[in-house]
C-alpha positions in Angstrom: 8.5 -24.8 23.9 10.0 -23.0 27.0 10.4 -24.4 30.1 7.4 -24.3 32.7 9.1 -24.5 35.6 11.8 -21.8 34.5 9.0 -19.5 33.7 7.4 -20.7 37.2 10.6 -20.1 39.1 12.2 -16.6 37.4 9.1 -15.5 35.8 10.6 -11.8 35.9 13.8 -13.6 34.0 11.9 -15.1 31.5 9.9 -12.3 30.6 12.6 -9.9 30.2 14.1 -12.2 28.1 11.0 -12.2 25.8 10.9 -8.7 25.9 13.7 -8.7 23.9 12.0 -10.2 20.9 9.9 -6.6 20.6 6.1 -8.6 20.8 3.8 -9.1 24.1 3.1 -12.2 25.5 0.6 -13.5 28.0 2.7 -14.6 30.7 0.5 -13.8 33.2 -2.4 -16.3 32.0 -0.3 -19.0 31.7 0.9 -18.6 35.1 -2.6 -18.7 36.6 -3.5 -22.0 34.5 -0.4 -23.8 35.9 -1.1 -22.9 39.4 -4.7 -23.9 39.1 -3.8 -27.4 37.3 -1.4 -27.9 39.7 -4.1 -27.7 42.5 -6.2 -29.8 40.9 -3.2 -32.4 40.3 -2.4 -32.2 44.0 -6.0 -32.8 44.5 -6.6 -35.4 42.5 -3.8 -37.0 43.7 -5.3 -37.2 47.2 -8.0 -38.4 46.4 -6.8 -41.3 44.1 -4.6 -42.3 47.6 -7.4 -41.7 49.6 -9.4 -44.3 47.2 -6.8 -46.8 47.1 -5.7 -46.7 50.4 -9.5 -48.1 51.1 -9.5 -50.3 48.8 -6.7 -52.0 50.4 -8.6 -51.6 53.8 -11.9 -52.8 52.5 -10.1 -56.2 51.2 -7.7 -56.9 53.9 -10.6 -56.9 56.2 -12.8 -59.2 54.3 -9.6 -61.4 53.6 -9.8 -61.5 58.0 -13.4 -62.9 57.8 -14.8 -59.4 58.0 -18.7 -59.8 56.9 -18.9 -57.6 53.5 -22.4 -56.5 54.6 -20.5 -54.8 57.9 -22.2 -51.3 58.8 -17.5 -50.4 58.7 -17.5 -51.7 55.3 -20.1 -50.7 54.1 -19.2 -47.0 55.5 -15.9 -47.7 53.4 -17.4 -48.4 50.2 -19.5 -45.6 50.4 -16.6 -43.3 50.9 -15.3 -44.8 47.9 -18.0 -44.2 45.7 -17.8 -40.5 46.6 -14.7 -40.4 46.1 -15.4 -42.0 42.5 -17.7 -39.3 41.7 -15.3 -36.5 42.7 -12.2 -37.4 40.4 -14.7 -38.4 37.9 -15.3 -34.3 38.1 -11.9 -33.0 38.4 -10.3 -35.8 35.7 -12.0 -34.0 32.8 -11.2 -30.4 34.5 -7.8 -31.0 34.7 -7.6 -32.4 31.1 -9.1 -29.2 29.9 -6.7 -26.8 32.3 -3.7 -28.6 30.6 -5.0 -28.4 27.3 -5.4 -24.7 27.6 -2.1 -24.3 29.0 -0.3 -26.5 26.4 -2.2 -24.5 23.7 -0.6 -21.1 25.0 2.5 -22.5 25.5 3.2 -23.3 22.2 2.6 -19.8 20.8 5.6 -18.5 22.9 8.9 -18.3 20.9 12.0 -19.3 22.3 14.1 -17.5 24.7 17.1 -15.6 22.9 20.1 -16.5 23.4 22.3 -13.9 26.0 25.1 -13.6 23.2 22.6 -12.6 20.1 22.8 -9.1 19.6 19.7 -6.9 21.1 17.5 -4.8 18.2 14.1 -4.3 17.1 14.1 -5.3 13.6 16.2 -6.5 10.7 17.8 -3.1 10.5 20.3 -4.1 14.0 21.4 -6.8 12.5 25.2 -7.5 12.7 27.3 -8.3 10.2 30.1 -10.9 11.3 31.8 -11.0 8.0 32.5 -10.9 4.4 34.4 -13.7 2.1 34.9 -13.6 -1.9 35.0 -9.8 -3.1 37.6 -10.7 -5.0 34.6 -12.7 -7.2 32.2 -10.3 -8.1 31.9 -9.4 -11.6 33.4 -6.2 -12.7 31.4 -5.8 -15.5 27.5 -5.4 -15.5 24.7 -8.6 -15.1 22.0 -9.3 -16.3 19.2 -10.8 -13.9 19.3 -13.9 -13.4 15.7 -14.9 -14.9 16.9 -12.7 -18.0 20.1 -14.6 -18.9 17.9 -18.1 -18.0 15.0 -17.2 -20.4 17.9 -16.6 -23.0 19.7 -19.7 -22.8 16.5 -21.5 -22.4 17.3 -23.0 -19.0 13.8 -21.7 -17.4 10.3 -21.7 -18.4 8.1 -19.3 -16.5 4.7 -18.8 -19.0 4.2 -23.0 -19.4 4.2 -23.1 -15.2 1.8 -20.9 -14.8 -0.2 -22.9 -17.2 0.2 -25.8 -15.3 0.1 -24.7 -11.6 0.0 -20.8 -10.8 2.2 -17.8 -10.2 5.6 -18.5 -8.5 6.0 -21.9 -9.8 9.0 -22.3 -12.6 10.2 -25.0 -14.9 13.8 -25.8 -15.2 14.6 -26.7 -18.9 17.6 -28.6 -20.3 20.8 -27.3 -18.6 18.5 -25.7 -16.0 17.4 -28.8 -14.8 20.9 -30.1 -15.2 22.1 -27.5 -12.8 19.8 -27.8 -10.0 20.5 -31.4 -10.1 24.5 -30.9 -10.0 24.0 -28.4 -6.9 21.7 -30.8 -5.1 24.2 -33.7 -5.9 27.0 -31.3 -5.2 26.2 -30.4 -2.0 24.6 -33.9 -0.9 28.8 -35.4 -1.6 30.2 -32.1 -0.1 28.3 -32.7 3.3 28.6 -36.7 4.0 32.1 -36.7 3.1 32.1 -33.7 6.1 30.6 -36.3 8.3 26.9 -35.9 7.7 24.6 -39.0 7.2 22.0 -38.3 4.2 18.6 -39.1 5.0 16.1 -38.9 2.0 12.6 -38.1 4.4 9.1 -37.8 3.8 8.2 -35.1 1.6 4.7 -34.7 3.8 4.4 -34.6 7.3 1.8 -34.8 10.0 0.2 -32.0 12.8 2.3 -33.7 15.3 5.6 -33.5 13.0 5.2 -29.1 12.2 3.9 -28.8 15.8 7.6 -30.4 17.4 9.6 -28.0 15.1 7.5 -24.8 16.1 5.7 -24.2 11.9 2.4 -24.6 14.0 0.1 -23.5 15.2 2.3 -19.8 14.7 2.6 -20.4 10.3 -0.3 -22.8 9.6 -1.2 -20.2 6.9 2.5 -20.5 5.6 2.0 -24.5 4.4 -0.2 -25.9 2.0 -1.7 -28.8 4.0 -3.9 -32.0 2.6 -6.4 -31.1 5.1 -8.5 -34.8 4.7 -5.1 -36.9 5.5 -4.0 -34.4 7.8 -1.1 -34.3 6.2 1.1 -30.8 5.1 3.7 -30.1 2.7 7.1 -29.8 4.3 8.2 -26.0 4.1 12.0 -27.2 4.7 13.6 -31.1 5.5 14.1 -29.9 9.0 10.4 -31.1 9.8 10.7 -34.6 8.7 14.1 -34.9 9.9 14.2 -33.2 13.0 11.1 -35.3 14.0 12.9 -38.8 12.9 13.5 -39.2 16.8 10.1 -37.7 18.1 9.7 -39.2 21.5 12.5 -41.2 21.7 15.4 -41.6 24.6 18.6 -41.5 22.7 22.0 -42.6 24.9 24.7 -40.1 25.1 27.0 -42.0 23.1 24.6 -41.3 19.6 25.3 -37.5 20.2 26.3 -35.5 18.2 24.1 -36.8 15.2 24.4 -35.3 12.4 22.0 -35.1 9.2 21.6 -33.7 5.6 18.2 -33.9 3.2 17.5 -32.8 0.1 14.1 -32.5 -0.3 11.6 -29.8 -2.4 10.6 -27.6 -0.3 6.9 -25.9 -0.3 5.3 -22.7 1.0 2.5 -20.0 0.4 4.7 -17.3 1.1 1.6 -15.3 2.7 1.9 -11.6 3.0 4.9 -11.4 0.4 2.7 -10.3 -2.7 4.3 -8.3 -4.6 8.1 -9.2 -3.7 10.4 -11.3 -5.9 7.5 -11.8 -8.4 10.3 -12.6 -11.1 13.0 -15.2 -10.9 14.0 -18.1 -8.8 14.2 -15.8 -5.4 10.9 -16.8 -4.1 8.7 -19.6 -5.0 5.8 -21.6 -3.8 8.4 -24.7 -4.3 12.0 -25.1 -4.3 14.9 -27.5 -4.0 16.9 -27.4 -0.5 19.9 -29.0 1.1 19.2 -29.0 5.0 22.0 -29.8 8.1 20.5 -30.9 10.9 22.1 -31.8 13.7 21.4 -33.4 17.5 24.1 -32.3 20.0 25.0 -32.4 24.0 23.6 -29.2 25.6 27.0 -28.3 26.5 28.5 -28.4 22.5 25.8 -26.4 21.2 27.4 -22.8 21.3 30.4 -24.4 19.3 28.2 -26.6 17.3 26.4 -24.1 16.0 29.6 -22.1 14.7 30.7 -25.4 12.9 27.4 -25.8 10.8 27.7 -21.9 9.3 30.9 -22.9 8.6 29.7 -26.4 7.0 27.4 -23.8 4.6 30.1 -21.2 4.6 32.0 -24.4 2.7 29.7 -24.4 -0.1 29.8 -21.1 -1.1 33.4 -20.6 -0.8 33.7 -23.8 -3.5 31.6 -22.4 -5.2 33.6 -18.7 -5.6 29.8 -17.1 -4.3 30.3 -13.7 -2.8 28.7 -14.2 0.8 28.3 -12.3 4.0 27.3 -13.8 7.3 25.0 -12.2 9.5 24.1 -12.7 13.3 20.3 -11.8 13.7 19.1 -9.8 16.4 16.8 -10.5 18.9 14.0 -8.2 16.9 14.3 -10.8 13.8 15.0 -13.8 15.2 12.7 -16.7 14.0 10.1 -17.8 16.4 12.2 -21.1 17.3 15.2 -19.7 17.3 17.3 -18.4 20.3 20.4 -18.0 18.1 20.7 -17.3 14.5 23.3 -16.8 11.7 21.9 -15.8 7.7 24.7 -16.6 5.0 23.6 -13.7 2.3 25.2 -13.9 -1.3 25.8 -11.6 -3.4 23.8 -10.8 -6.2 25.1 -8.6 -8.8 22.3 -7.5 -11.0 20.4 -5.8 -8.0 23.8 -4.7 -6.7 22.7 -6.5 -3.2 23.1 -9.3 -0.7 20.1 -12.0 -0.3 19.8 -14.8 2.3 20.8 -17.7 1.3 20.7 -20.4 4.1 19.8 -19.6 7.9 21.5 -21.6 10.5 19.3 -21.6 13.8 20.6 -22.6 17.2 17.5 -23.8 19.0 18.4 -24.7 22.3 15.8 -28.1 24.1 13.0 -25.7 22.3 12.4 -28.1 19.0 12.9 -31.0 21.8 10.5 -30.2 24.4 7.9 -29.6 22.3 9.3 -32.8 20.2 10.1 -34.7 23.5 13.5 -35.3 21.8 15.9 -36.7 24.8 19.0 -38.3 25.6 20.1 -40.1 28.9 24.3 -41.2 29.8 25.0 -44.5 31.3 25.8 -43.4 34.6 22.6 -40.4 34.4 19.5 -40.7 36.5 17.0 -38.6 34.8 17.0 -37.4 30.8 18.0 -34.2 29.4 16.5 -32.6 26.1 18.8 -32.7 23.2 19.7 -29.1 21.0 18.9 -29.3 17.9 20.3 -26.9 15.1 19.7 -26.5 11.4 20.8 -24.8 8.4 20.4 -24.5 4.5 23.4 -25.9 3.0 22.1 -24.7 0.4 18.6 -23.4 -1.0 19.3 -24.9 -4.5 17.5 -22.0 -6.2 18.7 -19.4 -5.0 22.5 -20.7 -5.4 21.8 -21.4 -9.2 20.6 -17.4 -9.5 23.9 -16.4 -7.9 25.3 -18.7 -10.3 24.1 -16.9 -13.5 24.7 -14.1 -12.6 27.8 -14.4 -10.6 29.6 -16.0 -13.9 28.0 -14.3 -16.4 30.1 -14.2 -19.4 30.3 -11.1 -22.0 29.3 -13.5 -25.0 26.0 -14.1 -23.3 26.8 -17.8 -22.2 27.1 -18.4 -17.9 30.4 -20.0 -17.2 30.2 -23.8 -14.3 32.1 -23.6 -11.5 35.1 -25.8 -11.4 33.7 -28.0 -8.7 30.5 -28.6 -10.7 32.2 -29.1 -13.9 32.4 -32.8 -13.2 28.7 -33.0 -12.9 27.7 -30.9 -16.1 30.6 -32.4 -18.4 31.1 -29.3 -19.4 32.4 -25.7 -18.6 29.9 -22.9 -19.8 25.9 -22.6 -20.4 25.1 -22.2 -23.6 21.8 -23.4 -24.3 18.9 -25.8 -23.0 20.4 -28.8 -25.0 22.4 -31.3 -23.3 
């Protein structure tokens, strides 16, 4: 959520800022409901001293032997009653103003960042850099649900038998896989200083609402609508909302998190796109860094979790290419974003792998996420900051086709060798 009183106090600033992000957005409106809840506030806040400054009077005088029937007390009491009756009126008219105000508040996206590069769609984005040419095949892939279906590492029919489209089963080796990336990644990241946390796998309103999924992508989740309860599109619901209204002391900062978890999403509007493979699915396994930090450590926080994804790939020998998002397609949340793309060889492209999001106090305003220093007065929002490191998936289809071998097997990478016990794919037996 943006800050009211920045919006209040450099509404120009603000909106400018938003501009940036290529959509319209009713400033305006939201200005004109905090003005007239404030008036009510100041209002009501009159009137509540007003009432309690005579109830003081009223008692003190009968405490002095003041007769309660007294045509001055009575006066008094009468006054009070009005005044009853009036914030019995503007209580509930308040309450409403701020619920209409909270509601528009929360369909604003953050403000970008004044480093991320200006544009108006994915097309100006930037890219930073490139890492692992050296690895690409030279010879030609298959795709990567082709060479699966072969070895018998994937079934695709039986899935759709037992759930729908966009659902797969992982068979044998497949399954071995996925399980040796998730474990994989788990070790890489705690022994880089990240504490596992194995979360919820469903999550309340409350929970998608902090981390900015609603009320934007309600049509995104699949959601247990008589628990009110959802399916967590990514860990960094659950985990990011681990210290939902809380006060943390400086000292806990930086905190730092990784989850595996599935992962599960409608993927509305993308009928028709990846219909084949393990690109996109309705659910998948992720790795998710999350991380808590000092206002002032963000920037260089931020650099330090691509790099913690960047880690992954490069053990892995994955092609990759990082790229810094523009303010035309940056996520809703976001005010900062880096995509990690790797390379896939049978459609001769790049495909985003993880996206690490700077998100400024936006998660933790809505979230109410804050920290306070020994020798502080007040509280100050936390940043928080996330990133695939990795979606498990989508590294295993970089992975067939990435080591493709010309005898029709998929050779392990050396760092996963130790979790397969072995050092090619060859079938769906273990």
């Amino acid at each position: 959520m943006i800050d009211l009183k920045q919006l209040r106090e450099t509404p120009q600033a603000v909106g400018d800022r938003l501009r940036r992000r290529q959509g319209d957005y009713d400033l305006e409106t939201i200005l004109k409901l905090d003005e007239q809840q404030r008036q009510l506030e100041q209002q009501r806040s009159q009137l509540q001293a007003r009432s309690n400054e005579i109830g003081a009077l009223v008692g003190k005088k009968i405490k002095a032997g003041a007769d309660p029937r007294d045509p001055e007390i009575q006066a008094l009491k009468a006054e009070a009653n009005d005044l009853k009756k009036k914030l019995a009126d503007l209580e509930p008219r308040e309450r409403d103003l701020k619920e209409q105000l909270e509601a528009l508040l929360l369909t604003i996206p953050n403000l970008p960042s004044d480093t991320t590069p200006l544009g108006r769609d994915e097309r100006d984005n930037v890219e930073v850099r490139c890492w692992g040419d050296e690895f690409k095949p030279s010879h030609p892939c298959q795709p990567h649900w082709e060479v699966a279906t072969q070895l018998g590492l994937l079934e695709v029919e039986r899935s759709v038998k037992v759930a729908q489209s966009r659902f797969v089963t992982l068979v044998g080796m497949g399954a071995a896989l996925e399980r040796a990336l998730i474990q994989f990644m788990l070790d890489t990241h705690t022994a880089r200083g990240y504490v596992e946390i194995l979360p919820p796998f469903l999550v309340n309103t409350a929970s998608l609402t902090a981390t900015g999924q609603l009320p934007k992508f309600a049509e995104e989740s699949f959601r247990c609508a008589e628990d009110d309860l959802w399916l967590i599109p990514t860990a960094e619901v659950p985990v990011t909302n681990f210290y939902r209204d809380e006060i943390l002391s400086a000292e806990q900062l930086p905190i730092y998190h990784c989850a595996y978890t599935p992962c599960f999403r409608r993927e509305a509007g993308s009928y028709g796109k990846d219909t084949r493979g393990l690109i996109r699915l309705h659910q998948f396994d992720k790795v998710e860094l999350v991380k808590f930090v000092h206002p002032e450590t963000s920037a260089a926080e931020h650099e330090q979790l691509v790099a913690d994804a960047e880690f992954i790939l490069q053990a892995l020998k994955l092609p990759y290419r990082v790229i810094e998002l523009c303010t035309g397609d940056l996520g809703f949340a976001a005010m900062k974003c880096y995509d990690l793309e790797v390379w896939l060889p049978a459609a001769n492209c790049y495909r985003e792998i993880s996206s690490c999001s700077n998100f400024g106090d936006f998660q933790a305003r809505r979230g109410k996420i804050r920290f306070k220093g020994a020798k502080q007065k007040g509280t100050q929002f936390v940043h928080t900051l996330n990133g695939s490191g990795l979606a498990v998936g989508r590294t295993m289809a970089a992975i067939l086709e990435n080591y493709q071998q010309p005898d029709g097997s998929v050779a392990v990478p050396e760092v996963l060798q130790p979790y397969l016990r072995c050092s090619h794919l060859t079938g769906a037996r273990l």
